[in-house]
C-alpha positions as CSV (number, residue, x, y, z in Angstrom):
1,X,10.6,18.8,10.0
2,X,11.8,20.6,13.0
3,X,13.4,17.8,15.2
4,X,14.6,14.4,15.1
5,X,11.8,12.9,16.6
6,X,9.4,14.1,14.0
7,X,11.6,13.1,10.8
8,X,11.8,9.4,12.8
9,X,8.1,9.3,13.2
10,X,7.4,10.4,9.4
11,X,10.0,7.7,8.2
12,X,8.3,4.7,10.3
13,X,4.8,5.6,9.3
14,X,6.0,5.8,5.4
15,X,7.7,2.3,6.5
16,X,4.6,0.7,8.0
17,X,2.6,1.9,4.4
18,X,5.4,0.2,2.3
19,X,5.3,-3.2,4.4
20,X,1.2,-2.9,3.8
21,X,1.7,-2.6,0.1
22,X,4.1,-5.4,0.1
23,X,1.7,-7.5,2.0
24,X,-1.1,-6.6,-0.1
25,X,1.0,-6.9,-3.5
26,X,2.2,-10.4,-2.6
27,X,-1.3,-11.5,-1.7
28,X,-2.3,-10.0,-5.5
29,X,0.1,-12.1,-6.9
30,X,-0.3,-15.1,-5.4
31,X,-3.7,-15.3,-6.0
32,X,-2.8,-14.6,-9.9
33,X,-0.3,-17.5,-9.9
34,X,-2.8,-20.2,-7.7
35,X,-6.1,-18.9,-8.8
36,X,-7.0,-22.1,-10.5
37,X,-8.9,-19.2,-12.6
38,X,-12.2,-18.9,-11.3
39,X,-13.7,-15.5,-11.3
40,X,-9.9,-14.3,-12.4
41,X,-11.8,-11.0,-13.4
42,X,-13.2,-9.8,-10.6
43,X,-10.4,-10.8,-8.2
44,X,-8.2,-8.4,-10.4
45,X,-10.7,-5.9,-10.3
46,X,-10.8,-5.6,-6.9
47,X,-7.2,-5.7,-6.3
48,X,-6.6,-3.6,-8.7
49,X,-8.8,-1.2,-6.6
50,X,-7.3,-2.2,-3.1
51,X,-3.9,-1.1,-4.7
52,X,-5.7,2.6,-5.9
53,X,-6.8,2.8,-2.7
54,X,-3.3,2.4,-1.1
55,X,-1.5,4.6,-3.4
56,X,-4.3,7.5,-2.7
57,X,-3.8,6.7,1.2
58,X,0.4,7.3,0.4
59,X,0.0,10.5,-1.2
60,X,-2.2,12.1,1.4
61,X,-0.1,10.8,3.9
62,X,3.4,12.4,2.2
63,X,1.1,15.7,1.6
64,X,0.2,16.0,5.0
65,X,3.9,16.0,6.0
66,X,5.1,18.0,8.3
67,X,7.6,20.7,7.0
């Protein structure tokens, strides 16, 4: 990172990602907890792939860094 401005930028967006997977995780969880149990499965599977698809949308952000 050459200037200020670019390290700032870099450190909101990685911010903004985190407050996502927050939001998403606490969503995950409370659906866990108030359920009531129907289709348990599925609702697991699909978060389960919401959170893959957040953690492969971190990595190609921190890859994609600039230097």
């Amino acid at each position: 990172m050459d200037s200020l401005l670019e390290f700032l930028s870099f450190t909101k967006g990685i911010e903004y990602l985190i407050g996502i997977g927050f939001l998403i995780a606490f969503i995950a969880f409370w659906q866990l907890v108030y359920g009531k149990g129907k289709g348990l499965v599925i609702k697991i599977a699909v978060l389960s792939y919401m959170v893959l698809a957040f953690i492969l949308l971190v990595v190609s952000c921190l890859n994609t860094a600039p230097q």
